[in-house]
ROMARZA-540114 format. One line per 8 residues: number of its first residue (from 1); for each residue x, y, z of N, C-alpha, C, O. Coordinates in steps of 0.05 Angstrom, whole numbers, plus 5000, padded with zeros to 4 digits. Layout:
// residues N
NUM = X Y Z X Y Z X Y Z X Y Z  ...;
END
This chain:
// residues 233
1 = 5017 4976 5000 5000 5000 5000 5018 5025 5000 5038 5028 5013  5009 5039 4987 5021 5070 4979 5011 5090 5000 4987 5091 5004  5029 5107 5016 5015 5125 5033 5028 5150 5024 5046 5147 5007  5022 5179 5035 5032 5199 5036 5025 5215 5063 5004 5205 5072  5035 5239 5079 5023 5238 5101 5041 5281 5090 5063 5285 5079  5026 5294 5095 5022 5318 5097 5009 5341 5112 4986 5335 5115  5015 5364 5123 5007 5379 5132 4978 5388 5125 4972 5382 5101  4955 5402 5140 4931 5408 5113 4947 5437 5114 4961 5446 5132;
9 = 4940 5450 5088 4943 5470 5077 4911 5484 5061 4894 5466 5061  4903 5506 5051 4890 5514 5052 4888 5527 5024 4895 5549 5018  4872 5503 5005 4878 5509 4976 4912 5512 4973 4925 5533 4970  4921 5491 4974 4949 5486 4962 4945 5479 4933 4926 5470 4921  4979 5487 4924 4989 5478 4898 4983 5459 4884 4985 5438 4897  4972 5454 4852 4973 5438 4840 4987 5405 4852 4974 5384 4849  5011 5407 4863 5033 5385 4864 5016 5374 4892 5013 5350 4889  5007 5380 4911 4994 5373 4932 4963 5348 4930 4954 5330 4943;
17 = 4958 5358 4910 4926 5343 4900 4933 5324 4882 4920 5303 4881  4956 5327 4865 4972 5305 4847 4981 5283 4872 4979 5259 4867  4990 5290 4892 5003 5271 4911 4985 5262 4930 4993 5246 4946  4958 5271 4931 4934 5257 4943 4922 5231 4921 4913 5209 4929  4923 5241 4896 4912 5215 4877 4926 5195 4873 4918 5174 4865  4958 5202 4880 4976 5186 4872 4986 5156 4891 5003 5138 4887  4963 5166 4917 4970 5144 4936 4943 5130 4947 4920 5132 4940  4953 5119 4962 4930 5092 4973 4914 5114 4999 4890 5119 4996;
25 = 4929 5124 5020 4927 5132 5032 4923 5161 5036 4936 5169 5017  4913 5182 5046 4934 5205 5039 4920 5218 5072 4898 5228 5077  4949 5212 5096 4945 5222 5120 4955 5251 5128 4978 5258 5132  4934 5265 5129 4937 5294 5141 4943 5295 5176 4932 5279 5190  4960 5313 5186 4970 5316 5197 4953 5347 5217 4950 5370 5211  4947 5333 5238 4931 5347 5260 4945 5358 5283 4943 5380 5292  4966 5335 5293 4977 5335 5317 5005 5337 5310 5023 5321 5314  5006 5365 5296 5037 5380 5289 5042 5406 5290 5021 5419 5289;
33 = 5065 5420 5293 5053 5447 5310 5048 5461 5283 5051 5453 5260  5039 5488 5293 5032 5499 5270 5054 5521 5263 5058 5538 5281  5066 5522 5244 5087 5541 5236 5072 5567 5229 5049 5566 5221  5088 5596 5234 5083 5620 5225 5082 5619 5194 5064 5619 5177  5110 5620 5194 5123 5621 5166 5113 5600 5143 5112 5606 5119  5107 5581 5153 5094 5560 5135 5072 5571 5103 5074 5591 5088  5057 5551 5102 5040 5560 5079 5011 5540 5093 4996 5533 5075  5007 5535 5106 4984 5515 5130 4961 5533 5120 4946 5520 5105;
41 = 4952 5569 5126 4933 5582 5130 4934 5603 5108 4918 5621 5105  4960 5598 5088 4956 5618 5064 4967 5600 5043 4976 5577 5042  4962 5626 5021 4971 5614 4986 4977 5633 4972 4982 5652 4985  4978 5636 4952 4985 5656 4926 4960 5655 4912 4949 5633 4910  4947 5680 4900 4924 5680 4876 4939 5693 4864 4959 5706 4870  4921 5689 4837 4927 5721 4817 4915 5750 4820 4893 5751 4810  4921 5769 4829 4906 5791 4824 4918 5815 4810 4940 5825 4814  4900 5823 4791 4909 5846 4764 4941 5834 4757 4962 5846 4761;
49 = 4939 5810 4747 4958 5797 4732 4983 5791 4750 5006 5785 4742  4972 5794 4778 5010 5801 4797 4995 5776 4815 4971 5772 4819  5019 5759 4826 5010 5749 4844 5009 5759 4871 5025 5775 4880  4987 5749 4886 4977 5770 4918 4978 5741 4934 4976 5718 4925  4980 5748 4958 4973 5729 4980 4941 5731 4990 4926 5751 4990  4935 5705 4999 4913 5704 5013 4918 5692 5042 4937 5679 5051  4893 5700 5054 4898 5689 5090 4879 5682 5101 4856 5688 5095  4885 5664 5123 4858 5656 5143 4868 5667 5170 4883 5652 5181;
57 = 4863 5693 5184 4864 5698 5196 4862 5681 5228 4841 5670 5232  4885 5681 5249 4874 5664 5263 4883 5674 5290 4902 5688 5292  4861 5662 5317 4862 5666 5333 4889 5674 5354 4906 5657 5360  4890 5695 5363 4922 5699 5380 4921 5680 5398 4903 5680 5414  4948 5655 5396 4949 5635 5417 4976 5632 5426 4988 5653 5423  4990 5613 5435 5021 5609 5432 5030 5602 5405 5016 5594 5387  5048 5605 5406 5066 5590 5384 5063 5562 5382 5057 5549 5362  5069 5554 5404 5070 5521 5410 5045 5503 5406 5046 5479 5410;
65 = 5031 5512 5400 5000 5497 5398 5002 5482 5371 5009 5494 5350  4995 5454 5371 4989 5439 5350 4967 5447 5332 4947 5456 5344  4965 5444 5303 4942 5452 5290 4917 5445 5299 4902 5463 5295  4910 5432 5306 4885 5417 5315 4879 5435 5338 4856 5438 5346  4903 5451 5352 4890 5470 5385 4891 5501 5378 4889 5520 5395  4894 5504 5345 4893 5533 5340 4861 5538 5323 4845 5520 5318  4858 5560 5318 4824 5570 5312 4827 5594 5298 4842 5610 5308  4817 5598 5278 4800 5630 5266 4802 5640 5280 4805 5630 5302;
73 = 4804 5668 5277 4795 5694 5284 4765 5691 5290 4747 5677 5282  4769 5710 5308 4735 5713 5318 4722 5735 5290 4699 5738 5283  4753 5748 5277 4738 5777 5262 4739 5763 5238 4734 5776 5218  4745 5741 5235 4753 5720 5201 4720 5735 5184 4697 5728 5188  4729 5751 5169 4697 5758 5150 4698 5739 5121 4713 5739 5101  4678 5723 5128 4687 5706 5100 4683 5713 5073 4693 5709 5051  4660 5729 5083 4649 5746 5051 4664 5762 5044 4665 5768 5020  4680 5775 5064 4703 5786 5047 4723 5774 5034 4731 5782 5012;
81 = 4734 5749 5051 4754 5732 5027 4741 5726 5006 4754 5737 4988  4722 5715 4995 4695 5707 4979 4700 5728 4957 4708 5722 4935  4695 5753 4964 4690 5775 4952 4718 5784 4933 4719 5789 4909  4740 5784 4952 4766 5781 4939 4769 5766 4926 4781 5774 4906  4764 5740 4925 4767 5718 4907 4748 5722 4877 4752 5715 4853  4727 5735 4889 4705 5745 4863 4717 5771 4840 4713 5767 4816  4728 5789 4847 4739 5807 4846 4764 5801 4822 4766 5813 4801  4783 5779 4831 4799 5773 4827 4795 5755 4799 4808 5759 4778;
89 = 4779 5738 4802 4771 5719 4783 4743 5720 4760 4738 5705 4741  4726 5747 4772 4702 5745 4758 4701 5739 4726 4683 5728 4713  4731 5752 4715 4724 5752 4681 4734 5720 4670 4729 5713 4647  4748 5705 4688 4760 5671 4684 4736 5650 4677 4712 5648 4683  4753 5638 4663 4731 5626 4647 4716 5594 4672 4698 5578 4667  4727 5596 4687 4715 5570 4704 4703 5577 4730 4695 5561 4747  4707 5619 4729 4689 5626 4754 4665 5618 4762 4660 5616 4786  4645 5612 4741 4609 5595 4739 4602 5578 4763 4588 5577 4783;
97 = 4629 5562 4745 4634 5528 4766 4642 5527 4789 4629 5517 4808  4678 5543 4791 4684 5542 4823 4679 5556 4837 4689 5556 4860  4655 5577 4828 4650 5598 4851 4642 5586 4875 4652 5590 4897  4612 5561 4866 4597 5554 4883 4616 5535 4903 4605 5524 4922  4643 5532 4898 4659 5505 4902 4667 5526 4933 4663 5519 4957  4677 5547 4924 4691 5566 4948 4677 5578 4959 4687 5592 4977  4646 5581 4957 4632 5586 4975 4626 5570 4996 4621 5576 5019  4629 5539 4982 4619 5526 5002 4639 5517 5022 4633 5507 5044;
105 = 4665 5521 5012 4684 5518 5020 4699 5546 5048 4713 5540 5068  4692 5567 5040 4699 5587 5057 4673 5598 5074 4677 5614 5093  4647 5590 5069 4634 5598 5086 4623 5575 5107 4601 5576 5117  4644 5554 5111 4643 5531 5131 4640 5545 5157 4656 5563 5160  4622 5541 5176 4624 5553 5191 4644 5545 5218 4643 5558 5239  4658 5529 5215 4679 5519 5231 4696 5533 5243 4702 5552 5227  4712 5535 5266 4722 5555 5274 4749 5547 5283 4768 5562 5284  4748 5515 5290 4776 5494 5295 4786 5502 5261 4770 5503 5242;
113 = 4819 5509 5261 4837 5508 5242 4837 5482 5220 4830 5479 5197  4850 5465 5241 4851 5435 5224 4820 5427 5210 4816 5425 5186  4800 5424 5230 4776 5421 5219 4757 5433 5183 4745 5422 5165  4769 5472 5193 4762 5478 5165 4781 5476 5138 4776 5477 5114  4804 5475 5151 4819 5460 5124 4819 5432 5111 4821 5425 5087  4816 5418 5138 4806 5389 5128 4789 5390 5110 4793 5376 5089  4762 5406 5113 4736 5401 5101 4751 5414 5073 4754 5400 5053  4757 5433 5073 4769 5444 5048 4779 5429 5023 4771 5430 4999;
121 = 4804 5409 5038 4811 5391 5036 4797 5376 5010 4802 5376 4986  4777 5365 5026 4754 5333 5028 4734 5349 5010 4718 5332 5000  4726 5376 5000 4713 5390 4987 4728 5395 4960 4715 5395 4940  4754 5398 4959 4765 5394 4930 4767 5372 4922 4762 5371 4898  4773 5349 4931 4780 5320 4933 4751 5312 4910 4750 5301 4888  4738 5320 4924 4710 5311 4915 4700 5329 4887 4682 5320 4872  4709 5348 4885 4704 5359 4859 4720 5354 4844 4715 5363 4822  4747 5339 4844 4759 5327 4820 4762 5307 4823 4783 5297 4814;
129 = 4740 5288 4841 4731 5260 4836 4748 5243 4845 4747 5220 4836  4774 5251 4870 4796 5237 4879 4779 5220 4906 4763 5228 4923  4785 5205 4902 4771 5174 4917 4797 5171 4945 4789 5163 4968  4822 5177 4941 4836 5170 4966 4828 5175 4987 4823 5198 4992  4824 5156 5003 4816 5163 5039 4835 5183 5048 4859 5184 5043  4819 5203 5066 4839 5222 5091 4842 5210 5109 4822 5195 5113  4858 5208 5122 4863 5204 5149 4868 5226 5171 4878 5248 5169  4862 5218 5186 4878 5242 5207 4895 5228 5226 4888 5208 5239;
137 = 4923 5244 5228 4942 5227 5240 4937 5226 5269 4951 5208 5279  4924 5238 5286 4929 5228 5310 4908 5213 5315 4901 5214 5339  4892 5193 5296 4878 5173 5301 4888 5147 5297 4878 5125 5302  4913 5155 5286 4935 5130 5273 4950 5127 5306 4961 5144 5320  4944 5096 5311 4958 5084 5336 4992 5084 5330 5004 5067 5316  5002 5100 5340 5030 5095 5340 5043 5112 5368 5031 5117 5389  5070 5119 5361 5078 5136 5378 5089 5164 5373 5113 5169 5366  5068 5186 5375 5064 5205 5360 5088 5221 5371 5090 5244 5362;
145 = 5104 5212 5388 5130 5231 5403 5155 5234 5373 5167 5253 5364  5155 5213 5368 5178 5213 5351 5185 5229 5334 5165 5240 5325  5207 5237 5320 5204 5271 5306 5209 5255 5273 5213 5231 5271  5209 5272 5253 5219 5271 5227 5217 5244 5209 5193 5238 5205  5229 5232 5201 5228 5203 5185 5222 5180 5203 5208 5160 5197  5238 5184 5234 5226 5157 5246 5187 5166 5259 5179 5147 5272  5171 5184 5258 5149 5186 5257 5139 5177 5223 5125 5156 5224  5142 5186 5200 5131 5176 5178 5136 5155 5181 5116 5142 5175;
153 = 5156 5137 5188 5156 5107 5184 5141 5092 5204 5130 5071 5200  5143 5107 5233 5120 5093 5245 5086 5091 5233 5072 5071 5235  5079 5114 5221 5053 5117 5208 5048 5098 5187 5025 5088 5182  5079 5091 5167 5071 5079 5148 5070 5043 5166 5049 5031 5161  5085 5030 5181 5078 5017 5195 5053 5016 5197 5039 5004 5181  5045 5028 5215 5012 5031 5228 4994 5019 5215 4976 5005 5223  5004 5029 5185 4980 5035 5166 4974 5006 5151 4953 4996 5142  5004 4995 5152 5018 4968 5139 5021 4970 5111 5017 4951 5096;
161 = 5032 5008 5099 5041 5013 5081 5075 5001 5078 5093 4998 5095  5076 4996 5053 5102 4981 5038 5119 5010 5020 5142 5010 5012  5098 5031 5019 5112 5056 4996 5101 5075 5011 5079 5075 5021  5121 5095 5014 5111 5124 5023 5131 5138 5004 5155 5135 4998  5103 5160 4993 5105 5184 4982 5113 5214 4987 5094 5226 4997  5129 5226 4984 5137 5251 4985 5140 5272 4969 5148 5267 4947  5135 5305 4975 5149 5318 4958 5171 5318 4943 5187 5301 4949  5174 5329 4927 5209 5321 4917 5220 5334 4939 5236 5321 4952;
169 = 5215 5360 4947 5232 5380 4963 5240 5357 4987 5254 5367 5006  5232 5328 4990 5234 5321 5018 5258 5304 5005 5261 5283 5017  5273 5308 4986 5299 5289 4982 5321 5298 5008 5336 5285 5023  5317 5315 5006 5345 5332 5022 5338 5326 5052 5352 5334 5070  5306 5307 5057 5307 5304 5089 5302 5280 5090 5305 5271 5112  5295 5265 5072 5294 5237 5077 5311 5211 5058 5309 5209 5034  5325 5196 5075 5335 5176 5054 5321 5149 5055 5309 5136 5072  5329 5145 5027 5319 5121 5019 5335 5086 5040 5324 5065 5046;
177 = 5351 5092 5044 5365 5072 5057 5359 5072 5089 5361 5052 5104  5352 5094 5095 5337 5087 5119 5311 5075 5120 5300 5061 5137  5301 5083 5094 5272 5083 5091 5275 5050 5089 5261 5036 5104  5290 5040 5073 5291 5015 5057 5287 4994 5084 5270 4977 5089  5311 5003 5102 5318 4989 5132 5297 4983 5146 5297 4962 5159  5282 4996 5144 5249 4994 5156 5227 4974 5140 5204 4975 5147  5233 4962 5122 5223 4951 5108 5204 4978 5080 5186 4969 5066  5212 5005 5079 5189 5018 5068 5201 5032 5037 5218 5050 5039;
185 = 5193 5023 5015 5204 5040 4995 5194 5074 4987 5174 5085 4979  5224 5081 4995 5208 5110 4998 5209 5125 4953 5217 5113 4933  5200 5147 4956 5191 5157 4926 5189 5182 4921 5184 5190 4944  5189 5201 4907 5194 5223 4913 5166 5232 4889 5157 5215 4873  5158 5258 4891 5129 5265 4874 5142 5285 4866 5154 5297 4883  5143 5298 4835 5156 5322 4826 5128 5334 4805 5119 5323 4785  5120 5357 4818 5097 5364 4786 5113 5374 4774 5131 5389 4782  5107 5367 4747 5122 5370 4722 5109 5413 4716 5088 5424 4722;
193 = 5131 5422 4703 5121 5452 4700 5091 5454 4673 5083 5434 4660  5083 5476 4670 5063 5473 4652 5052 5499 4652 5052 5510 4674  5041 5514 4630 5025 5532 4632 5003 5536 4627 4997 5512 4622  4981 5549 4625 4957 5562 4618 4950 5581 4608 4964 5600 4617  4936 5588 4594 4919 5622 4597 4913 5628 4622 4899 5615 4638  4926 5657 4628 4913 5677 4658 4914 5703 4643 4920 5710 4620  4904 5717 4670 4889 5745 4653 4911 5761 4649 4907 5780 4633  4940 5760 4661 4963 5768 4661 4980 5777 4646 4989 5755 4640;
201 = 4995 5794 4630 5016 5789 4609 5033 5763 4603 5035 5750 4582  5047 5756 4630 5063 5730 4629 5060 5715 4653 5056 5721 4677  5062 5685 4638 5049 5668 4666 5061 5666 4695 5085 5664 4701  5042 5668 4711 5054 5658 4744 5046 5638 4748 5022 5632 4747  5069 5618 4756 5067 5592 4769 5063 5585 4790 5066 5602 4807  5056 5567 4796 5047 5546 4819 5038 5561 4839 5049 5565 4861  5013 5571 4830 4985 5591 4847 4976 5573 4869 4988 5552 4867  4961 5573 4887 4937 5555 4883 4925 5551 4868 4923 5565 4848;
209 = 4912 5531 4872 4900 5508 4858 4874 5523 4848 4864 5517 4826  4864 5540 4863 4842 5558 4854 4843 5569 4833 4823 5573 4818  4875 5578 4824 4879 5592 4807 4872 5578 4774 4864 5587 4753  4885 5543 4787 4884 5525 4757 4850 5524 4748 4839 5526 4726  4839 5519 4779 4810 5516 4774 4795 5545 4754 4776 5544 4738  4810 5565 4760 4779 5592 4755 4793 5582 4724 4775 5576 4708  4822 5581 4711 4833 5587 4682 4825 5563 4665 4833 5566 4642  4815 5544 4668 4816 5510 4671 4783 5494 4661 4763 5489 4676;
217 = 4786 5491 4642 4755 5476 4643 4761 5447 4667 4785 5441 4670  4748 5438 4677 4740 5421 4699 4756 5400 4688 4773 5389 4702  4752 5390 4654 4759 5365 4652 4790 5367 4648 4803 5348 4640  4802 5393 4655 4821 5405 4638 4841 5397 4665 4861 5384 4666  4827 5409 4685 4849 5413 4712 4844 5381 4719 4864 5368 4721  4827 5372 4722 4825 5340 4735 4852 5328 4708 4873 5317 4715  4849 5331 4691 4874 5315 4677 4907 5330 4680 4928 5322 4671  4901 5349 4694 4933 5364 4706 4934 5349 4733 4958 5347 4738;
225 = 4924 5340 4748 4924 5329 4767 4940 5298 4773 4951 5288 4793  4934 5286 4732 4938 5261 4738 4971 5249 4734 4993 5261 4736  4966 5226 4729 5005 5213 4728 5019 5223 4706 5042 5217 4700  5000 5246 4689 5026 5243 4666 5032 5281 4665 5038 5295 4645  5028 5286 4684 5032 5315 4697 5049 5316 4719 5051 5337 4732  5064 5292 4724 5083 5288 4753 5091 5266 4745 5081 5248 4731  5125 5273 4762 5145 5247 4755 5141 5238 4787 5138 5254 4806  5143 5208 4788 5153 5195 4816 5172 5163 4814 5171 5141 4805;
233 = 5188 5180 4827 5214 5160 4828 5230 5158 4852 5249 5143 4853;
END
């Protein structure tokens, strides 16, 4: 069995939803802390041809709190992200379709972090017809203390995965010969580059995924998604 185990992120990159179809498994990660700097609660759109950041504003807590113990803003206005996103994308040719997708998606009324990204998650999954089960990792029996590669290998254990999947960027933190030692063949996921029409002079890459969706007929982005849009080796 094929697993992959990732942070949730919040409308992530193309390469992220490629590496959810691409495995048996695909375990999101609850009980991990939550980084500032990260990309967990933001992304990149297009706006007036430049790329802009977007945000989920979130509750002032410690630093140290695992995703699953952090929350929204009490002032999170959704119709205003909504609105920006409308703004941004109204003249794109697949606005029709994904509007209703990010409505239903940003006006979750959820207020746990992990929770409304999960659903986010499990709400794109389902509009490009990806069948892989979520998991959530701290439902996976293991021993959730352990840090870095010896936690993924406990998970893939758990799971009684034989292959775990990774970013490419995770060459430089995980080896294969450790991986192997464990009984687990590890693999690396690279999305291949590619362009589109955007409303822009010259293209910007690897937006969110929103971005492929608004430029993208439906049947267009579900086939960027698949094996012959990403190398794994």
């Amino acid at each position: 069995m094929r697993i992959a185990i990732m942070q949730p992120y919040f409308l992530p990159y193309i390469g992220y939803w490629q590496l959810i179809g691409a495995v048996d498994v695909f375990v999101v990660y609850d009980n991990i802390k939550y980084t500032k700097k990260g990309w967990i609660n933001r992304n990149r759109f297009l706006l007036n041809g430049k790329e802009a950041v977007f945000s989920l504003p979130l509750r002032k807590d410690s630093d140290f709190l695992d995703v699953k113990d952090r929350f929204l803003a009490p002032s999170f206005n959704r119709d205003e992200l909504l609105n920006r996103f409308r703004e941004a994308y109204r003249k794109a040719p697949g606005f029709p379709t994904v509007m209703p997708l990010l409505e239903e998606i940003i006006r979750n009324p959820a207020s746990n972090l992990f929770e409304y990204i999960s659903a986010s998650i499990q709400s794109v999954c389902e509009f490009f017809g990806i069948q892989t089960p979520l998991v959530v990792s701290s439902t996976i029996v293991c021993d959730h203390s352990l840090k870095a590669a010896e936690r993924v290998q406990a998970i893939c254990k758990a799971l009684g995965a034989d292959t775990y999947v990774n970013p490419v960027g995770g060459m430089e933190i995980y080896s294969r010969e450790d991986f192997c030692a464990q009984g687990i063949d590890l693999k690396f996921l690279k999305a291949l580059s590619f362009e589109y029409p955007q409303s822009g002079t010259s293209f910007v890459p690897w937006l969110s995924i929103l971005d492929v969706l608004m430029f993208n007929k439906k049947e267009s982005a579900c086939e960027m998604i698949g094996e012959k849009h990403y190398s794994l080796n």
